[in-house]
N, CA and C atoms as an extended XYZ file, in Angstrom:
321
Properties=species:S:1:pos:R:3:atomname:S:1:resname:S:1:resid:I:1 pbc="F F F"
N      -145.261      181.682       54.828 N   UNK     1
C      -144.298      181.578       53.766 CA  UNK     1
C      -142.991      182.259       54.148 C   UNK     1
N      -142.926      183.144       55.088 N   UNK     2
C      -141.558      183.901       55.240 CA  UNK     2
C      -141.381      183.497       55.974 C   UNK     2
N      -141.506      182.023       57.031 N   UNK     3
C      -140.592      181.492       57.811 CA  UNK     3
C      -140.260      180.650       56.941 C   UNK     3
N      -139.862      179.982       56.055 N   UNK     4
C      -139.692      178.995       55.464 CA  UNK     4
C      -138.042      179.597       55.124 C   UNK     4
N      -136.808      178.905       54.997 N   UNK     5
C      -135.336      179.809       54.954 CA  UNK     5
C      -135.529      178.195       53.512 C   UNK     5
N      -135.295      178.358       52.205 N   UNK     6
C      -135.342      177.876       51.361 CA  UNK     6
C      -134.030      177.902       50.470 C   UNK     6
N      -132.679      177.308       50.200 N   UNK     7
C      -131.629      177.118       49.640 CA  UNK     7
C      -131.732      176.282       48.261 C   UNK     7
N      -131.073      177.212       47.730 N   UNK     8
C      -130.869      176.285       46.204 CA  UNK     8
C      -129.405      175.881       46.030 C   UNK     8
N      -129.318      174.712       45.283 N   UNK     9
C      -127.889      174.276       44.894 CA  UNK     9
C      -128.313      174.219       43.370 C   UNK     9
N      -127.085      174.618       42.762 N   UNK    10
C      -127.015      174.770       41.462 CA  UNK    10
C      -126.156      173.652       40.842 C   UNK    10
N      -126.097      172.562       40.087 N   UNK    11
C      -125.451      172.087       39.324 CA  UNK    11
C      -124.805      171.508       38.339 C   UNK    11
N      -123.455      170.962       37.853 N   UNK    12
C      -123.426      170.616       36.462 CA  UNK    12
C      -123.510      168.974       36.489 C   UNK    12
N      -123.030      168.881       37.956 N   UNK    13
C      -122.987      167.004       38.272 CA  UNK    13
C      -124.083      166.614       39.086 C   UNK    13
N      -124.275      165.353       38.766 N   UNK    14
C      -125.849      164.996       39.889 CA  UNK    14
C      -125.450      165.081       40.976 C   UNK    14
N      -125.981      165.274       41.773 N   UNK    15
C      -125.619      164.845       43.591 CA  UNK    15
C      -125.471      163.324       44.130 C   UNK    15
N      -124.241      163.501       44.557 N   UNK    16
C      -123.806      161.984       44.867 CA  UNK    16
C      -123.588      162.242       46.479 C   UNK    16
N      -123.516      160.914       47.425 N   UNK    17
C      -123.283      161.467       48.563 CA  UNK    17
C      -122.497      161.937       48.932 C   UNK    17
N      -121.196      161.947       48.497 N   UNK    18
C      -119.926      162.604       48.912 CA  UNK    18
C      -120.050      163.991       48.368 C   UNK    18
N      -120.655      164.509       47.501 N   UNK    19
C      -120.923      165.940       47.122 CA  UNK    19
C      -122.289      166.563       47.501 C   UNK    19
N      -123.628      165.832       48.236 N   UNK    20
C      -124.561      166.597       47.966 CA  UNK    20
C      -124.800      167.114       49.557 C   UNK    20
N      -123.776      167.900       50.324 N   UNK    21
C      -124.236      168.747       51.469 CA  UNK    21
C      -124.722      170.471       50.756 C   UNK    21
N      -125.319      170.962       50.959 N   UNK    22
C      -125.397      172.002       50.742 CA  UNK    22
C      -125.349      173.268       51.727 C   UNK    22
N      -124.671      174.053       51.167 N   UNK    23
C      -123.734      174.944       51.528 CA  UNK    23
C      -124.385      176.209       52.747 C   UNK    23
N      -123.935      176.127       53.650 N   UNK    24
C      -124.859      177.295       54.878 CA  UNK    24
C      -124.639      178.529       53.779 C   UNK    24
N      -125.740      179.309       53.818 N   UNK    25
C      -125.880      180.779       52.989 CA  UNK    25
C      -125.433      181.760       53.166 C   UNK    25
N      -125.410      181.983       54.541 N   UNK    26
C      -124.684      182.995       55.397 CA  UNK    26
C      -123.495      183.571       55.199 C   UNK    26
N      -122.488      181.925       54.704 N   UNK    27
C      -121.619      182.488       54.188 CA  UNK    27
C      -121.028      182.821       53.237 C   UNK    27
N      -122.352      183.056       52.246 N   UNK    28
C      -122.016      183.109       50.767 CA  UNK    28
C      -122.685      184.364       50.231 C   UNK    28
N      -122.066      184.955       49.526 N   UNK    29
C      -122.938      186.231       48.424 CA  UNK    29
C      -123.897      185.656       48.465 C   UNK    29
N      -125.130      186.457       47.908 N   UNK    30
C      -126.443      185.293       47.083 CA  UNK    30
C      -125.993      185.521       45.709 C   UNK    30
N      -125.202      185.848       45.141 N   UNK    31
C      -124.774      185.709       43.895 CA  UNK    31
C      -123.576      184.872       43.365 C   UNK    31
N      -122.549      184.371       44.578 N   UNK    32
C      -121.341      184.615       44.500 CA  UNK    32
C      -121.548      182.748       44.035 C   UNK    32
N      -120.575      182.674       43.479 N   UNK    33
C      -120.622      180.897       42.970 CA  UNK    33
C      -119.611      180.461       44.102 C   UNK    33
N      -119.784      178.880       44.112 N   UNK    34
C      -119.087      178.093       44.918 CA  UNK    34
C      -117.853      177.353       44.308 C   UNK    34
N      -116.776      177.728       43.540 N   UNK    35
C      -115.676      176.846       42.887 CA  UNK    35
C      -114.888      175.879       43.416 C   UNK    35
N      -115.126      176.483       45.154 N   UNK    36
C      -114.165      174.833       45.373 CA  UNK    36
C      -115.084      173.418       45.332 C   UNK    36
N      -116.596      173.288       45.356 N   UNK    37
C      -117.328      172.283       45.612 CA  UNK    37
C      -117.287      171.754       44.140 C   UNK    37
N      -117.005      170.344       44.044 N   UNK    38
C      -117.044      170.068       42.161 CA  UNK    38
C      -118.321      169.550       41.421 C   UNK    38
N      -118.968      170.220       40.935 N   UNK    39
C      -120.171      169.805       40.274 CA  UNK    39
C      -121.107      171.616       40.521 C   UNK    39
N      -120.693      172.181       41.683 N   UNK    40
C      -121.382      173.318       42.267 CA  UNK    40
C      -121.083      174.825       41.607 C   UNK    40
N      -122.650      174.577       40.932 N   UNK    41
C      -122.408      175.897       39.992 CA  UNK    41
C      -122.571      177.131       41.007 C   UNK    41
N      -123.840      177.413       41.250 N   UNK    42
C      -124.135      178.198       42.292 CA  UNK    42
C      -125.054      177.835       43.516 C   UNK    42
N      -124.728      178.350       44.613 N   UNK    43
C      -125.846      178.579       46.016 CA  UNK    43
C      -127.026      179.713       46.445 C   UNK    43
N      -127.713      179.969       46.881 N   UNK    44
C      -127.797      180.612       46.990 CA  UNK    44
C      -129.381      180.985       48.128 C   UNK    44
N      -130.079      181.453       48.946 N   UNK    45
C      -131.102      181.614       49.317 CA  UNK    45
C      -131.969      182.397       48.844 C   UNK    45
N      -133.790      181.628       48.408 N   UNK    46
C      -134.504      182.541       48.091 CA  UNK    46
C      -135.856      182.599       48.659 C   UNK    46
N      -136.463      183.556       49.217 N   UNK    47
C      -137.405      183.243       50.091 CA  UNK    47
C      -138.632      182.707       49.422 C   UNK    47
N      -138.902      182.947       48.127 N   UNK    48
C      -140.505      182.463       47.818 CA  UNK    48
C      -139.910      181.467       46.723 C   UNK    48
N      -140.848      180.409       46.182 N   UNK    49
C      -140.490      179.634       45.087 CA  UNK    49
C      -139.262      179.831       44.366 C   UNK    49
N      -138.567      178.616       45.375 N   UNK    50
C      -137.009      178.858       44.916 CA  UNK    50
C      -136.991      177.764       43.696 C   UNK    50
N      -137.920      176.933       42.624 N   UNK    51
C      -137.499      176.552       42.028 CA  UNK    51
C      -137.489      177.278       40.557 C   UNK    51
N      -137.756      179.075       40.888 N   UNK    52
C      -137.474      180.310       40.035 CA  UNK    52
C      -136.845      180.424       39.630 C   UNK    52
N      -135.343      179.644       39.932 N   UNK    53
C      -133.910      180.063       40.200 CA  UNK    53
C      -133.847      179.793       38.675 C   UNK    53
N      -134.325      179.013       37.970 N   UNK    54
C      -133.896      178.799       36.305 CA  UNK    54
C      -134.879      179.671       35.384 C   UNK    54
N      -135.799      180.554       36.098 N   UNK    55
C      -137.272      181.134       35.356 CA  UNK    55
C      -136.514      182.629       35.391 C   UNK    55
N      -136.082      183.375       35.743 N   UNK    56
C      -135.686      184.303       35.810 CA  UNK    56
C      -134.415      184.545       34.513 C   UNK    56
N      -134.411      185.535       34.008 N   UNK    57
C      -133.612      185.826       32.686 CA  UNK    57
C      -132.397      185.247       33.280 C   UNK    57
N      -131.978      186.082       34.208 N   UNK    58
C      -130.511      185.773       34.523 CA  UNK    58
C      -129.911      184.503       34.613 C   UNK    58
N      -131.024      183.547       35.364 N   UNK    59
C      -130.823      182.367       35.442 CA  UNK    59
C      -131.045      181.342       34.550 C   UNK    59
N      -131.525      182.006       33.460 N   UNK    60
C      -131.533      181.000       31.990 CA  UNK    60
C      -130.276      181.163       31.308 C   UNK    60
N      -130.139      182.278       31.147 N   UNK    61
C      -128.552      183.175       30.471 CA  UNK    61
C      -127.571      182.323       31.217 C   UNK    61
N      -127.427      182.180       32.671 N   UNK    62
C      -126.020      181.720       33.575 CA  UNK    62
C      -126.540      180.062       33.092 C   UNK    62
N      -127.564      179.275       33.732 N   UNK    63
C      -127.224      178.367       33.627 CA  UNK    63
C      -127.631      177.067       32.378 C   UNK    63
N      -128.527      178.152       31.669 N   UNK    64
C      -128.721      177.308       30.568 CA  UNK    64
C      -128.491      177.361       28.798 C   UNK    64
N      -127.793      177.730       28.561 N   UNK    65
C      -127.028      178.907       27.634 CA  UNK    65
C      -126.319      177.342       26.536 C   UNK    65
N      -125.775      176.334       27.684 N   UNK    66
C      -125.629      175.108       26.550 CA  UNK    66
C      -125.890      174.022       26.724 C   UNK    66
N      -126.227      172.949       26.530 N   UNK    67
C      -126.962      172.129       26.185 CA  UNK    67
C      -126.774      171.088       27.203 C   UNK    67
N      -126.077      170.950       27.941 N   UNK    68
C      -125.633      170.050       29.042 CA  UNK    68
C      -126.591      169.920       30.490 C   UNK    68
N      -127.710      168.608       30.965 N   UNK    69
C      -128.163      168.604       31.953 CA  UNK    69
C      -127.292      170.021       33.184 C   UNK    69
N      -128.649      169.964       33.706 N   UNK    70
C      -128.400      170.815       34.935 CA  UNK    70
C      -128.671      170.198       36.231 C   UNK    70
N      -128.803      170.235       37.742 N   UNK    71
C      -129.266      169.927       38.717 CA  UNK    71
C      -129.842      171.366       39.346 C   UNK    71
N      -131.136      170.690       40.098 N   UNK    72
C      -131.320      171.655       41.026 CA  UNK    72
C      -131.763      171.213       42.335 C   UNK    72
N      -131.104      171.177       43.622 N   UNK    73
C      -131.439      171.063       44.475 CA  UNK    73
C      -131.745      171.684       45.361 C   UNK    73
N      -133.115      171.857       45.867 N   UNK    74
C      -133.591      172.676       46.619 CA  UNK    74
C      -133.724      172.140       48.290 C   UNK    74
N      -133.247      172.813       49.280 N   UNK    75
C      -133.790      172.061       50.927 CA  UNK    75
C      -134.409      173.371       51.265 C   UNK    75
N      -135.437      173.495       51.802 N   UNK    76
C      -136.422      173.872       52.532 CA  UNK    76
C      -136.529      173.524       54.205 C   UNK    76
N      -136.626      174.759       55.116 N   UNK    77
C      -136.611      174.427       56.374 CA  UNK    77
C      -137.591      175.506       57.159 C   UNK    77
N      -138.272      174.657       57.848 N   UNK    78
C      -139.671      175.761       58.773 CA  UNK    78
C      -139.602      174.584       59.788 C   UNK    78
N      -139.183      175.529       61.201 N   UNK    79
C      -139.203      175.247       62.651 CA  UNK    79
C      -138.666      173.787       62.969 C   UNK    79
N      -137.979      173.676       62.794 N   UNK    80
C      -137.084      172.300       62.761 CA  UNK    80
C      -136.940      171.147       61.856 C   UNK    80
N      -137.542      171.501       61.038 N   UNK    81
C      -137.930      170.381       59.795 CA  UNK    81
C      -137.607      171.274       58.531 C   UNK    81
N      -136.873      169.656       57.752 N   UNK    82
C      -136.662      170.326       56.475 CA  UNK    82
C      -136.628      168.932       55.014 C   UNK    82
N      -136.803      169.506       54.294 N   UNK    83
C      -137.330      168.728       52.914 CA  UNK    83
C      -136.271      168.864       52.166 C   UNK    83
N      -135.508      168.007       51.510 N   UNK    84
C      -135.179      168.017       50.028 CA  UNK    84
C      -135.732      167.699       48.827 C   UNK    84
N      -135.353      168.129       47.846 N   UNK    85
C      -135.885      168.334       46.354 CA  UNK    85
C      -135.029      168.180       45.334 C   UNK    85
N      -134.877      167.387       44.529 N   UNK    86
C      -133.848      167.335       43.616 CA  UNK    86
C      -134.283      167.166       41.749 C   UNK    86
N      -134.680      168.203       41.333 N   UNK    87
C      -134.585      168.261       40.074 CA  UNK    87
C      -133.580      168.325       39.133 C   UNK    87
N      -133.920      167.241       38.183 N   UNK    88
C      -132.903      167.577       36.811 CA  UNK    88
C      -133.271      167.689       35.222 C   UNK    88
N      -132.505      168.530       35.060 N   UNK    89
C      -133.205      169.523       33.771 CA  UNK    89
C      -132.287      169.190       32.753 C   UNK    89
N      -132.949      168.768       31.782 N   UNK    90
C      -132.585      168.315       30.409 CA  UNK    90
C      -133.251      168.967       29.330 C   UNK    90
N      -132.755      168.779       27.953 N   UNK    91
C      -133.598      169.312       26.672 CA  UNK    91
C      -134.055      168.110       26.192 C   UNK    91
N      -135.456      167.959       25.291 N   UNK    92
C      -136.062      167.325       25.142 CA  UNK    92
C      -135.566      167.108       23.409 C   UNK    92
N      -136.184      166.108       22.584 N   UNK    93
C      -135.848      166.385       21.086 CA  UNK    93
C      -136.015      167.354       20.329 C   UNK    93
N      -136.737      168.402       20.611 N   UNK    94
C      -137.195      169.484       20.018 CA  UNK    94
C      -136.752      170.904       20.848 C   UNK    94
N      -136.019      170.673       22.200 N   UNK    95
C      -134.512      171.476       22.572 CA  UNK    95
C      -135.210      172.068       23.603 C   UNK    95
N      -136.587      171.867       23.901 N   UNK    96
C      -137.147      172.340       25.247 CA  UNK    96
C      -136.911      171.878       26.520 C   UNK    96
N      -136.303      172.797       27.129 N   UNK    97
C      -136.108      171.746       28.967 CA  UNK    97
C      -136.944      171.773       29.456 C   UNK    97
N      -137.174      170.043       30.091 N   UNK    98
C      -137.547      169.575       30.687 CA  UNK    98
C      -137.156      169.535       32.332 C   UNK    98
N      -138.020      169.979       33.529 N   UNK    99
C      -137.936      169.783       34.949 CA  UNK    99
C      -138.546      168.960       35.336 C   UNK    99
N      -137.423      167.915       35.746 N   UNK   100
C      -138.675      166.681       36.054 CA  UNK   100
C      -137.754      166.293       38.076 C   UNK   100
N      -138.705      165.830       38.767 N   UNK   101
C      -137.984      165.291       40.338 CA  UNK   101
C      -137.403      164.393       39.964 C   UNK   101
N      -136.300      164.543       40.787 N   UNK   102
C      -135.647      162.960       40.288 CA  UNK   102
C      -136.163      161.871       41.357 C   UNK   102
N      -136.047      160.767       40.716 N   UNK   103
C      -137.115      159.713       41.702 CA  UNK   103
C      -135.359      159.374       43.152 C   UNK   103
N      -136.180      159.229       44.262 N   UNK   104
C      -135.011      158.750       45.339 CA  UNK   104
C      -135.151      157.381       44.839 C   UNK   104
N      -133.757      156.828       45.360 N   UNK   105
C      -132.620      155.465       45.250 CA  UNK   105
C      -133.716      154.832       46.137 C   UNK   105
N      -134.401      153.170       45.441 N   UNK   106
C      -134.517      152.227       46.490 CA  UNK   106
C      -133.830      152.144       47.530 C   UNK   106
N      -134.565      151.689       48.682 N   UNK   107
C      -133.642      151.606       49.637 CA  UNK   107
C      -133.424      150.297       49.784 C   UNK   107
């Protein structure tokens, strides 16, 4: 599990191809937000179950506070290989969010 280097993208817009690179970590706070990328709330690296990033107080308070879908994209990388993940989080009729994968584009 601690080779795994696991990145989250935070956002307010879905990922389209012209916006969905995600951001090397290195050169970012792990706190610090990304304002020039448009849709990009925050980045950030987390080593164990990075799809925490909305389970944690802080991260309900920052990113879910009003009522507007969220994105979360997660890439995952261990020894040359790496996975993407793209969840999007909505409220349901009764105001509970929902995390559901988003299905990939026919090809």
């Amino acid at each position: 599990m601690y080779n795994f280097k696991n990145t989250t993208e935070v956002r307010e817009l879905p990922p389209e191809d012209e916006l969905a690179g995600l951001i090397d970590p290195l050169w970012l706070s792990p706190l610090d937000d990304d304002a020039a990328k448009p849709g990009i709330l925050s980045t950030r690296t987390i080593n164990h179950y990075p799809a925490r990033e909305f389970t944690f107080a802080n991260g309900r308070v920052r990113y879910l506070q009003d009522e507007s879908p969220r994105w979360l994209v997660i890439e995952s990388h261990y020894r040359g290989e790496s996975m993407q993940s793209t969840y999007e989080l909505t409220r349901d009729d009764a105001g509970t969010w929902q995390m559901v994968l988003a299905e990939e584009p026919a090809p």
